[in-house]
C-alpha angles and dihedrals in degrees: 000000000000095000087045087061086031081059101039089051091042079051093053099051083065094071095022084062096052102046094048090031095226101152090200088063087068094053090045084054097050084039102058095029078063101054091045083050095050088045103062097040079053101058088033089054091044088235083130162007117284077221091049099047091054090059098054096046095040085053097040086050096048084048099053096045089048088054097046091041085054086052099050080055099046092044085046098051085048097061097036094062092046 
């Protein structure tokens, strides 16, 4: 369950990209598409747990959303002092 919402929000940074034109939405949403991916190759191998997994894709997720989120600030304070 958690790598089916991991996919649908790595789906929705593709649009969501285009119509603001931020080029770092488009890497979050391969980002975290990969890792729901991962994870659920991962529980249907047996590699892992479907516990463990979750955990792996839910904090990957939340990673790379807190270090987009950083650059967007970043990006943000930079222009704003030009």
């Amino acid at each position: 369950m958690i790598s089916l919402c991991g996919l649908v929000a790595g789906l929705h940074f593709f649009p969501l990209g285009w119509s603001i034109h931020q080029n770092s939405y488009y890497i979050l949403g391969i980002w975290t598409c990969l890792l729901a991916v991962m994870g659920y190759w991962l529980v249907i191998s047996g590699r892992l747990t479907d516990h463990d997994a979750n955990v792996l894709v839910a904090y990957g997720c939340a990673a790379g959303s807190a270090s987009d989120g950083i650059g967007v600030v970043l990006r943000t304070r930079h222009l704003i002092r030009q």
